[in-house]
C-alpha positions as CSV (number, residue, x, y, z in Angstrom):
1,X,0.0,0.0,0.0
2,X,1.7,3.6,-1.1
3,X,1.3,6.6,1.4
4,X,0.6,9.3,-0.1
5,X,2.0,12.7,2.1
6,X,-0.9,15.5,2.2
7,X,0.3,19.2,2.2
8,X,0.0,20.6,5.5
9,X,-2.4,23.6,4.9
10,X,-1.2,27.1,5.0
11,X,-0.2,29.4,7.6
12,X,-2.0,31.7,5.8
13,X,-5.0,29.2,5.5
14,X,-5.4,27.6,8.5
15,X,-9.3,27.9,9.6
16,X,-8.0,27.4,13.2
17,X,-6.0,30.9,13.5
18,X,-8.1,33.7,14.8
19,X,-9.9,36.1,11.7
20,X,-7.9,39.1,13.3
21,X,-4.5,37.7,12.3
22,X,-5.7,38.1,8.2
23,X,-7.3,41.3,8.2
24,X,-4.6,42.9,10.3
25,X,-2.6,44.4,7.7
26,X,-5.5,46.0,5.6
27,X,-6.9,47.8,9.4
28,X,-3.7,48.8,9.6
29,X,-3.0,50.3,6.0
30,X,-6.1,52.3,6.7
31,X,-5.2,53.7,9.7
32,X,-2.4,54.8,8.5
33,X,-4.4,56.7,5.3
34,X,-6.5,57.9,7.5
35,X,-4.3,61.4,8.7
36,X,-3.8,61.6,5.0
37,X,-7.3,62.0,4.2
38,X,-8.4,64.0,7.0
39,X,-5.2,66.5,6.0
40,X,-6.7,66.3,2.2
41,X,-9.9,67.4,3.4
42,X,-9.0,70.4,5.4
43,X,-7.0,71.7,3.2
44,X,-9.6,71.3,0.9
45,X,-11.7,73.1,3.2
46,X,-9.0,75.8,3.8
47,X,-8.3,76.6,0.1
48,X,-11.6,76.6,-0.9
49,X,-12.2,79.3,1.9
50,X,-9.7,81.8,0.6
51,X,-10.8,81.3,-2.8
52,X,-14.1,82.8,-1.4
53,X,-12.4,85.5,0.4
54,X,-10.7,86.9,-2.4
55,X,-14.1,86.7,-5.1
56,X,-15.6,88.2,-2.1
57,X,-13.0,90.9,-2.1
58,X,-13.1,91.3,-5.7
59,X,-17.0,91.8,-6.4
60,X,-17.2,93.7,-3.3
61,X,-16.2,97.0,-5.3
62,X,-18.8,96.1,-8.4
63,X,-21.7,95.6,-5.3
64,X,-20.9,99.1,-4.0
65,X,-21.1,100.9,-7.5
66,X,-24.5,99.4,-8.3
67,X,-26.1,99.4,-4.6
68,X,-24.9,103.6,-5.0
69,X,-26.5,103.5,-7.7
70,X,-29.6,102.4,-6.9
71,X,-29.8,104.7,-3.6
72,X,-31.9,107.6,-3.9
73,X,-29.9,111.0,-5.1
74,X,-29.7,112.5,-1.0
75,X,-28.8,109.4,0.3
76,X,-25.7,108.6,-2.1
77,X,-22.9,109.2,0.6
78,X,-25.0,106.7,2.7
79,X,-23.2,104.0,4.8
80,X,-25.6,100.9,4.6
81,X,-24.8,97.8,3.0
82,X,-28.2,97.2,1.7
83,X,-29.9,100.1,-0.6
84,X,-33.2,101.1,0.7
85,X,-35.6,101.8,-0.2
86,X,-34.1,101.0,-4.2
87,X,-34.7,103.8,-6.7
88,X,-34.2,105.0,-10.1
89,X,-33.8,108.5,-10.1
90,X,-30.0,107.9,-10.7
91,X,-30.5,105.7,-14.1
92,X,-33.1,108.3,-14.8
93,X,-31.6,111.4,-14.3
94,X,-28.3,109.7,-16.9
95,X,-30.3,108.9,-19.5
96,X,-32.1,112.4,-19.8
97,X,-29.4,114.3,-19.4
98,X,-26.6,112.6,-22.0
99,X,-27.1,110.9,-25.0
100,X,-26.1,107.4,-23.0
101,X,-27.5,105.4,-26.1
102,X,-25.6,107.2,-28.7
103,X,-22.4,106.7,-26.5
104,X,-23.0,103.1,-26.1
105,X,-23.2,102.9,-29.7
106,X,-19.9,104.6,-30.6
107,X,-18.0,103.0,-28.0
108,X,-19.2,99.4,-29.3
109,X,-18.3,100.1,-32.6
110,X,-15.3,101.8,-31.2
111,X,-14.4,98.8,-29.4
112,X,-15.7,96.2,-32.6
113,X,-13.1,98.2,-34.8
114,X,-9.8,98.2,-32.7
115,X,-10.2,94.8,-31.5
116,X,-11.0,93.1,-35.3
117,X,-7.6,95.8,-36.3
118,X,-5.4,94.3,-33.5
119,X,-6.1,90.8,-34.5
120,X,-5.7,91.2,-37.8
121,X,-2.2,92.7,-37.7
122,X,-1.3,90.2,-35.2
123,X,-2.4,86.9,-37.5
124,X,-0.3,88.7,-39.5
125,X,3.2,89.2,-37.5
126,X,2.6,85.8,-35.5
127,X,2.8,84.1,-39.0
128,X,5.9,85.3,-40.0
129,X,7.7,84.8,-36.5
130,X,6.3,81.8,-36.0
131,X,6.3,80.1,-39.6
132,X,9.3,82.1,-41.3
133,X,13.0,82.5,-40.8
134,X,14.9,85.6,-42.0
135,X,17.0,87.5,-41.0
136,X,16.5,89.9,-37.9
137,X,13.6,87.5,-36.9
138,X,14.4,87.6,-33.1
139,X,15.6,90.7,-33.2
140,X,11.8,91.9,-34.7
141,X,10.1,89.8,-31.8
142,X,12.6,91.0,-29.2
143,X,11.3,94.6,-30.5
144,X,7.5,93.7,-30.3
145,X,8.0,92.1,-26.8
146,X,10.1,95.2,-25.6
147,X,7.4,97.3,-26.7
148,X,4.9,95.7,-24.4
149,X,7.0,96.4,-21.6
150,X,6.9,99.9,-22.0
151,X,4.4,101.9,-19.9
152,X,2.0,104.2,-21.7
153,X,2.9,107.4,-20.5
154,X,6.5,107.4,-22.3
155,X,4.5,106.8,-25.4
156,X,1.2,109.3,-24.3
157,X,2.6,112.3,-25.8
158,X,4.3,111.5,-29.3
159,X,1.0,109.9,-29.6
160,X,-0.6,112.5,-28.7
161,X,1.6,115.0,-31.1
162,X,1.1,112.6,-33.8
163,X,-2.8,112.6,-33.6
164,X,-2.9,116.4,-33.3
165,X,-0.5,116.4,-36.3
166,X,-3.0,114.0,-38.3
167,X,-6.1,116.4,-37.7
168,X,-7.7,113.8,-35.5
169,X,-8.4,115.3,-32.2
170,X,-11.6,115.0,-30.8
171,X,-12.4,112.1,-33.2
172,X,-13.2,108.4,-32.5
173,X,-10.5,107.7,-35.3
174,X,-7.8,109.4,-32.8
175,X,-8.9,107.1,-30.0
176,X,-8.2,104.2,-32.7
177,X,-5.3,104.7,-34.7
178,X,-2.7,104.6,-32.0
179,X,-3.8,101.5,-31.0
180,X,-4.3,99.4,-33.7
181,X,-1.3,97.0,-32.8
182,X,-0.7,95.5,-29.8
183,X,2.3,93.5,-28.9
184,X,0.5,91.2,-26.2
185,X,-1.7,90.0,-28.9
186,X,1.4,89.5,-31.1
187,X,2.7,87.2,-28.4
188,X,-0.4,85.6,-27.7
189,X,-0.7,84.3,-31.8
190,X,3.3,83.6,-31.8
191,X,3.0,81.1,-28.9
192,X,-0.5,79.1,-30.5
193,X,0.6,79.1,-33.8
194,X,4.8,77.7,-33.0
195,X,2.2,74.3,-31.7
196,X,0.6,74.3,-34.7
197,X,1.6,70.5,-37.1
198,X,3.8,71.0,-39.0
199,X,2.5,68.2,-41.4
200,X,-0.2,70.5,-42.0
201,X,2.4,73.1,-43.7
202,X,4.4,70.7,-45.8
203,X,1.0,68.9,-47.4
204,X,-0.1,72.7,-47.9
205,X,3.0,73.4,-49.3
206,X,3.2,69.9,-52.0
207,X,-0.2,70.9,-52.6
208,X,1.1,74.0,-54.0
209,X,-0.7,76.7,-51.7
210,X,0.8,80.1,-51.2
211,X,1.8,81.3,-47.9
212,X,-1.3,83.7,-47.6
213,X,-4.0,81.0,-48.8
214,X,-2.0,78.5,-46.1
215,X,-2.5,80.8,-43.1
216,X,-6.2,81.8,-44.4
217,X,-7.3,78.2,-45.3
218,X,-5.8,76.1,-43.0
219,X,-4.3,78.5,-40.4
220,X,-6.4,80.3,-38.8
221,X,-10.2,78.1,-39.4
222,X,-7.9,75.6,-36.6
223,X,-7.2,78.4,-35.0
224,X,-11.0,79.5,-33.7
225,X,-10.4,79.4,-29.5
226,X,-7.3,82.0,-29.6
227,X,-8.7,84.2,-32.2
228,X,-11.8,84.2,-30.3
229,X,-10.5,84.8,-26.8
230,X,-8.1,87.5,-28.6
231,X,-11.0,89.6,-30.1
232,X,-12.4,89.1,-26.7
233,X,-9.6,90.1,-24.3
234,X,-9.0,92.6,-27.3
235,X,-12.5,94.4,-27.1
236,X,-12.6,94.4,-22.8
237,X,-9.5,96.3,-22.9
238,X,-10.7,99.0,-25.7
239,X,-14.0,99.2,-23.8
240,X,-12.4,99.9,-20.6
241,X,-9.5,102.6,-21.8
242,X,-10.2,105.2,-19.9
243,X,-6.9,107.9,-20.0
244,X,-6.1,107.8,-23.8
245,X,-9.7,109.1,-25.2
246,X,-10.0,111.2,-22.0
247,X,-6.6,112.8,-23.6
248,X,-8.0,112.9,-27.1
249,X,-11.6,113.7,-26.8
250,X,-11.6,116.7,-24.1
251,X,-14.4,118.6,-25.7
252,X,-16.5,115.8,-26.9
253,X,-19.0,113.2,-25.7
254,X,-18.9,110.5,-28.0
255,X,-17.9,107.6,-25.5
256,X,-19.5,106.4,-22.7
257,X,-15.6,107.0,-20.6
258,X,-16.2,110.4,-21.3
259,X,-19.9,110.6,-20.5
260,X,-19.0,109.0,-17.0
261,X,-16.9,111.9,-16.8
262,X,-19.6,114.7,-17.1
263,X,-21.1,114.3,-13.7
264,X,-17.9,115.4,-11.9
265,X,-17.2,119.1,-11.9
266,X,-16.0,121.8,-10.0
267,X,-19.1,122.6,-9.0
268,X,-19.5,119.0,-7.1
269,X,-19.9,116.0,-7.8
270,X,-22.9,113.8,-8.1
271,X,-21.9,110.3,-7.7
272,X,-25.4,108.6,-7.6
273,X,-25.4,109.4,-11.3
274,X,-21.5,108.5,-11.8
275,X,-22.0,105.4,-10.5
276,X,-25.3,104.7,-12.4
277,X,-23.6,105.8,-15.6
278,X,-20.4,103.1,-14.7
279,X,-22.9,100.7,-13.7
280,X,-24.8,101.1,-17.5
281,X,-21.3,101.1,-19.1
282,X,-19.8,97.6,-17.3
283,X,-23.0,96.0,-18.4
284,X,-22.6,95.1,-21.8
285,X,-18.5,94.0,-21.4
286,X,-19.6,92.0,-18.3
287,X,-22.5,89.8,-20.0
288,X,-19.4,89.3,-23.1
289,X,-17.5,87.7,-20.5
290,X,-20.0,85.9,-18.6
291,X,-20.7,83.9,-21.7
292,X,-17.8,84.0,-23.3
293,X,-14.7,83.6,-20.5
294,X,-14.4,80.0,-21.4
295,X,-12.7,80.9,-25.0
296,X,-10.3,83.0,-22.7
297,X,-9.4,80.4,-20.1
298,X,-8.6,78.1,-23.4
299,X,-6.4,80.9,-24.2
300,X,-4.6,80.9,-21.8
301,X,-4.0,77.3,-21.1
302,X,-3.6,76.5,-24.8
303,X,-0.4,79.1,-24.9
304,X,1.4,78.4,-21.4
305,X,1.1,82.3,-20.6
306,X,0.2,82.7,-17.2
């Protein structure tokens, strides 16, 4: 008769050892997660609460103009958090006594023209940085980034001399011409379009395309997000200028910065109606980027600028 030796079971599988002894280690890997988690959570907690603090912050100023605004005329100066009672006497009194509409009009076109200008000339340079080599090419961009970094009020007054030499004080066009490059939306372009495929080029290129029906016909229809944010970020910042057509329009009306600017005088100033004139003027630029801040964002994280 052969004996045949059984296995002896497993430590690891003997029925007779206590249940604790297996489930040992996993208790104690999640003890020790535990801290982790907890930390995880408060910081969450933490960060989450400055983030508030600072939107807080942030819209607290925007709040203020508009509950001004909506205080009655005596009571502007007034302390209280909440207005009341609400009236509009302020919005009233604006739009009867300057042509707000007519303002609103100008500076939207204003705004339209500048920003549609500034993209178009920088589709332009960002191709040839980005797509071109010749010579002096980083010397050119070093140029356009340089200018950037100069403040506005070295440049205020040759501009200033050259629109007065041109004939176009107190004239949209003086507000525009200045203005219609900008070296931030030069380096904006340069950065999408050094991603853009190269394999895209070359078949353009065996396919015989010009350089000016490449960048119009395969270019810029892949380039929609940036050109959108740009023309966006482009027309905020026309819409909010505020120095530059103060300095060239002195005498006239035509914008809505200068109609803000009517209701302060020597005589004393009547800030329920400044504020309900700002208030009126941030309305249209702040329903843009309501529904349109995403393209900006993309912008932004599509280029690497921070």
């Amino acid at each position: 008769m052969a004996f045949v030796a059984l296995p002896s079971p497993a430590r690891g599988l003997d029925p007779s050892r206590p249940a604790t002894h297996r489930s040992a280690a996993p208790v104690a890997r999640a003890s020790a997660d535990a801290p982790v988690g907890s930390r995880s959570r408060v910081g969450f907690i933490v960060g989450n609460a400055v983030l508030a603090a600072l939107a807080l912050f942030s819209i607290f100023p925007v709040y203020w103009m508009f509950a001004t605004s909506l205080r009655a005329p005596e009571d502007a100066l007034s302390q209280q958090l909440l207005p009341w009672p609400i009236s509009f006497e302020n919005f009233a009194y604006v739009w009867e006594t300057i042509a707000f509409d007519r303002m609103l009009v100008n500076t939207f076109l204003m705004a339209t023209v500048l920003s549609l200008a500034q993209l178009f000339i920088a589709i332009l340079a960002a191709y040839a940085f980005a797509m071109w080599s010749f010579p002096g090419r980083r010397l050119l961009m070093f140029l356009f980034i340089g200018s950037w970094l100069v403040p506005f009020q070295v440049t205020m007054i040759p501009n200033y001399l050259l629109i007065s030499q041109l004939g176009l004080l107190e004239t949209v066009a003086g507000v525009v011409v200045p203005q219609l490059s900008a070296a931030f939306a030069v380096l904006l372009m340069v950065q999408h379009m050094r991603s853009f495929p190269r394999e895209l080029l070359d078949a353009a290129k065996i396919d015989g395309r010009s350089g000016w029906s490449t960048l119009w016909r395969i270019v810029v229809p892949n380039m929609k997000p940036a050109l959108a944010a740009l023309a966006i970020m482009g027309f905020i910042s026309a819409w909010n200028e505020y120095l530059w057509p103060t300095i060239v329009m002195r005498q006239s009306n035509d914008l809505v910065q200068i109609g803000v600017r009517s209701f302060l005088g020597q005589e004393g100033n009547n800030w329920g109606a400044t504020m309900a004139a700002a208030g009126l003027a941030t309305i249209p630029v702040l329903l843009i980027y309501i529904f349109l801040q995403r393209y900006v964002v993309d912008a932004f994280v599509r280029s690497g600028l921070k």
